[in-house]
N, C-alpha and C positions, 0 to 999 in steps of 0.2 A: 292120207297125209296127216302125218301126226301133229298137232297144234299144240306151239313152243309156250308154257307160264312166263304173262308178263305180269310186271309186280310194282303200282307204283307206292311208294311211302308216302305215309302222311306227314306234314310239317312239321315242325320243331316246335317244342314248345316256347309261346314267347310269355315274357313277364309286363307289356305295357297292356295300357287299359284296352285293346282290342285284338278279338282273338284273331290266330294265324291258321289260313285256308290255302289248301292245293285246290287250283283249279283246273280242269284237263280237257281239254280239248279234243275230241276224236272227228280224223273226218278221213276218209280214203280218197286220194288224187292218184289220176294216170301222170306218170312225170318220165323222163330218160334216165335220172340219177337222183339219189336223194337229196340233194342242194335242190334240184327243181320245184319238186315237190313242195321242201319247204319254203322256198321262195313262193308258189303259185299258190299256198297253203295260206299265205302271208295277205296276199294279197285280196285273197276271198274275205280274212278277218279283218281288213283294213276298208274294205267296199260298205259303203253305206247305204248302197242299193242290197246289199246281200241279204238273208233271211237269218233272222235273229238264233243263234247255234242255241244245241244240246249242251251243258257243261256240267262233268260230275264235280263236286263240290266235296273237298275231303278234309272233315276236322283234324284236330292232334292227335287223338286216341284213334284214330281209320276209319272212323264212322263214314258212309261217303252215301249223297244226295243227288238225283238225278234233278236238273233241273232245266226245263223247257222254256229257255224265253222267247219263243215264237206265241206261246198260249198264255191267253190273259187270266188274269187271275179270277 
């Protein structure tokens, strides 16, 4: 199976005093349709019992940081 290039952009640049970050979110859900998914997707990031996510962190120029907040510093 040949694996499709996904691509995401990094944000725009902005002009106030604090810089502008994509933040992305990866997690893989078994769902019926893609509405479930992100609904049950939702609801994992909304759970305060849940385990602190992975999130890549992508400046304006694409730089992109992996960042674990499960792991203290």
């Amino acid at each position: 199976m040949r694996k499709k290039k996904f691509t995401i952009e990094p944000p725009p640049r902005e002009s106030g005093p604090e810089r502008l970050y994509r933040v992305v979110y990866i997690i893989d859900v078994n769902a019926a349709d893609p509405k479930e998914a992100a609904g049950f997707t939702h609801q994992i990031m909304t759970d305060p019992d849940s385990l602190p996510p992975v999130l890549h962190v992508i400046d304006e120029v694409g730089k992109s940081v992996k960042i674990d907040l499960s792991k203290e510093d």
